[in-house]
SEFI-931308 format. One record per atom (N, C-alpha, C, O): residue in three letters; z, x, y. Coordinates in steps of 0.001 Angstrom, whole numbers, plus 500000, padded with zeros to 6 digits. Example, Ala and Ser with C-alpha at 12.3 -4.5 7.8 and 13.67 -1.06 7.14 Angstrom:
REM residues 2
ALA507800513190494310/ALA507800512300495500/ALA507800513200496700/ALA508465514236496681/SER507080512850497750/SER507140513670498940/SER507870512900500030/SER508039513409501138/
This chain:
REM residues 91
UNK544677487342551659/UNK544657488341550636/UNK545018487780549268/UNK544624488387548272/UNK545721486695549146/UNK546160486333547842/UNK545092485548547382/UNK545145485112546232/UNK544063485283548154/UNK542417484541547294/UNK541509485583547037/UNK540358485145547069/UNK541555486568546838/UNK540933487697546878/UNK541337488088545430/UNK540690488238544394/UNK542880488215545805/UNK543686488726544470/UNK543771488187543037/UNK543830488679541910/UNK543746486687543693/UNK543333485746542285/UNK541639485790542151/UNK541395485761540945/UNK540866485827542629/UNK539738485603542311/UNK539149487168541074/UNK538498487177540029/UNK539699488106541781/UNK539330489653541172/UNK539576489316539690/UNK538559489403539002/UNK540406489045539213/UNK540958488504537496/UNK539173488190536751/UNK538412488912536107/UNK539076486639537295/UNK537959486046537635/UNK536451487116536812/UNK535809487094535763/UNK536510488169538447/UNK535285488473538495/UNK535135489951537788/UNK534139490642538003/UNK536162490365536961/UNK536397491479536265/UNK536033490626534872/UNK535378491323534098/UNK536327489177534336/UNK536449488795532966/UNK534696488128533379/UNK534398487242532577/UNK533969488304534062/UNK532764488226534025/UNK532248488671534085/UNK531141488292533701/UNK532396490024534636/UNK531748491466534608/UNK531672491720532752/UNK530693492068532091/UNK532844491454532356/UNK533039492010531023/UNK531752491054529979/UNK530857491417529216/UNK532296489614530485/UNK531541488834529128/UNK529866489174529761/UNK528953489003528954/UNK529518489625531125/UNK527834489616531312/UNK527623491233530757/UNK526507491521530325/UNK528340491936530765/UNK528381493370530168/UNK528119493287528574/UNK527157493950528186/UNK528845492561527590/UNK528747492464526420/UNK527639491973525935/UNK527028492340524931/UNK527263490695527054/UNK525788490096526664/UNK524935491262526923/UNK524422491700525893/UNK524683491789527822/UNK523655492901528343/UNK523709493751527114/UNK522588493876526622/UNK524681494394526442/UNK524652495218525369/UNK523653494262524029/UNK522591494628523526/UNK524338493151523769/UNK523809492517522827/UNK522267492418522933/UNK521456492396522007/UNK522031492361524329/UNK520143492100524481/UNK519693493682523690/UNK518798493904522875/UNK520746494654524329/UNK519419496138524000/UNK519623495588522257/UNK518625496262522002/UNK519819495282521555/UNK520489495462520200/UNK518369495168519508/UNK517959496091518804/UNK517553494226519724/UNK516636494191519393/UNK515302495349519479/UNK514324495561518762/UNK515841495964520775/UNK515052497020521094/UNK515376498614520655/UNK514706499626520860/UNK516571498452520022/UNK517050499819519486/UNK516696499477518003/UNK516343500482517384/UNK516696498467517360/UNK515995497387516456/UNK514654498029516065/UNK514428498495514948/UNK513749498008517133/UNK512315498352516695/UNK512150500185517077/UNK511411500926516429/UNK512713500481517842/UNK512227501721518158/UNK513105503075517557/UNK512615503918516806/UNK514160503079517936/UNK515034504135517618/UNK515145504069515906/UNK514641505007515289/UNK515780503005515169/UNK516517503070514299/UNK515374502412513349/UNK515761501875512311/UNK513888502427513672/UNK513141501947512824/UNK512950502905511315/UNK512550504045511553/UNK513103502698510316/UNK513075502928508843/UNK511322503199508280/UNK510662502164508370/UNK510807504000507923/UNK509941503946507865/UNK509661503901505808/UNK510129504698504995/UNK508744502660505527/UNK508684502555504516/UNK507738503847503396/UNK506959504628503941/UNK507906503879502232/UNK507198504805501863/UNK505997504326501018/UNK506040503455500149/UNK504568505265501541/UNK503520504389501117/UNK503571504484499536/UNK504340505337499093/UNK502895503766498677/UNK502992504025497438/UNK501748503402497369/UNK501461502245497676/UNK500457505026496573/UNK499356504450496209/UNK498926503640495215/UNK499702503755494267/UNK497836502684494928/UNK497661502024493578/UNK496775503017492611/UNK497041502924491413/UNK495926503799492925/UNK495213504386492142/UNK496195505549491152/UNK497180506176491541/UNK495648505576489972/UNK496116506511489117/UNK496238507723489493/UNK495377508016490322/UNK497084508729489187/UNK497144509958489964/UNK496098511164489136/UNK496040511296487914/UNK495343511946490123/UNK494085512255489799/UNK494816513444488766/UNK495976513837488891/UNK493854513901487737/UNK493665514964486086/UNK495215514109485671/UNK496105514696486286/UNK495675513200485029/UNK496265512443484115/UNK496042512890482820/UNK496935512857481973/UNK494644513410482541/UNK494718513936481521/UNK493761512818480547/UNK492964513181479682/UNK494011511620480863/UNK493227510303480966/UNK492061509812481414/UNK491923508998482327/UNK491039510423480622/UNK489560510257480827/UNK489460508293479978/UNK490042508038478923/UNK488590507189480794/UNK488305506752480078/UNK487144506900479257/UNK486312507595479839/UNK486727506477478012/UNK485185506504477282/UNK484697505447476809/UNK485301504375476768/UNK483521505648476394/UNK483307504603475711/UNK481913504970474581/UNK480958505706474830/UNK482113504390473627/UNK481132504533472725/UNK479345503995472524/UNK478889502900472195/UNK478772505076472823/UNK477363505024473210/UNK476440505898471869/UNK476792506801471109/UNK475167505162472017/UNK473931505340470673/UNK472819506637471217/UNK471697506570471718/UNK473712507819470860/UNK471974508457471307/UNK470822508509471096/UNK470837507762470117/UNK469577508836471225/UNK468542508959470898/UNK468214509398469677/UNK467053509235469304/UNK469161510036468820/UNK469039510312467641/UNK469489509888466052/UNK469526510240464873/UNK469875508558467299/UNK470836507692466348/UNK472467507939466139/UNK473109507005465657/UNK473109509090466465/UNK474179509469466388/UNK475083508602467568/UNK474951508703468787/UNK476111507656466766/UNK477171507384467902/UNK478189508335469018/UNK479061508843468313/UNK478339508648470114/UNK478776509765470729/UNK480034508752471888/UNK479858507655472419/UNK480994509486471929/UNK482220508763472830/UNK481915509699474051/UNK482000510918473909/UNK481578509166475192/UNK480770509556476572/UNK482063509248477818/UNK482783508305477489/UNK482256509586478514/UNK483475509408479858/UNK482139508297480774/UNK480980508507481132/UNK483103507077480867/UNK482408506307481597/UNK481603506611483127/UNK480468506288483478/UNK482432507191483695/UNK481940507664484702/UNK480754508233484800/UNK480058508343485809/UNK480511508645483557/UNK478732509755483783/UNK477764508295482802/UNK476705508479482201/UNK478153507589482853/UNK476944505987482611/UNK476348505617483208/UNK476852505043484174/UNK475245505645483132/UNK474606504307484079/UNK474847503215483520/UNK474882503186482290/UNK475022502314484105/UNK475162500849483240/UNK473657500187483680/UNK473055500869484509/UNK473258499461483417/UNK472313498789483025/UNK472422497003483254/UNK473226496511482463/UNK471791496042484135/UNK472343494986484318/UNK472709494234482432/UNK473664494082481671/UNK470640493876482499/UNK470608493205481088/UNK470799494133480054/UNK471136495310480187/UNK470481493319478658/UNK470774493860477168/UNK469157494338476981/UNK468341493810477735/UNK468715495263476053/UNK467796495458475691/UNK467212495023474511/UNK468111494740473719/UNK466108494842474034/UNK466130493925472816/UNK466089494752471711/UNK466350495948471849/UNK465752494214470456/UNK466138495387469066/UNK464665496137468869/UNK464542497235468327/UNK463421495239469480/UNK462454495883469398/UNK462283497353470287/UNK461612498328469946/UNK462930497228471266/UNK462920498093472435/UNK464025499446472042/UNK463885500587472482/UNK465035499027471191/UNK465782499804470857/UNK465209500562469624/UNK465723501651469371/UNK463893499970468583/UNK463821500685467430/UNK463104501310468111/UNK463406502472467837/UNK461762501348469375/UNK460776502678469786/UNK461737503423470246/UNK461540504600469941/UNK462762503249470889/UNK463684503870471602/UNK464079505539471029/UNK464047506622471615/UNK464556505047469229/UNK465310505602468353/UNK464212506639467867/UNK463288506361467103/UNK464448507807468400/UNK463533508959467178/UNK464321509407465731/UNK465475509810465582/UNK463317509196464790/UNK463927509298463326/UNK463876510475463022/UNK464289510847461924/
């Protein structure tokens, strides 16, 4: 009985230190799941009616310069030439 008695000391201070490790393992998995933080998205685009139309300055047909919201442009690859622009122009 007295190898029993000494050994129990033993197998109680190993119970303890494999107990503490066992805790330390969940520590990664409470890590990702439970106590996960969720970041907040933040969009890049401007936030829509700003109030902030861009424009840009365009030649109408009548010769009058007019500031137009880009968005309603067609753009056009090439330049047009000056000949093409004077039939263009009604006087």
């Amino acid at each position: 009985m007295n190898e029993i008695e000494m050994n129990s000391p033993k197998a109680k201070s190993r119970r303890k230190i494999l107990a503490r490790i066992g805790l330390l393992s969940l520590f990664p998995f409470l890590k990702l799941g439970l106590f996960s933080k969720k970041n907040p998205v933040i969009s890049c685009a401007p936030p829509p009616g700003d109030g902030k139309k861009e424009t840009m300055k365009v030649l109408s047909q009548d010769g009058k310069l007019l500031e137009v919201d880009v968005s309603k442009v067609k753009r056009i690859e090439g330049k047009i030439s000056d000949e093409e622009l004077r039939k263009w122009i009604k006087v």
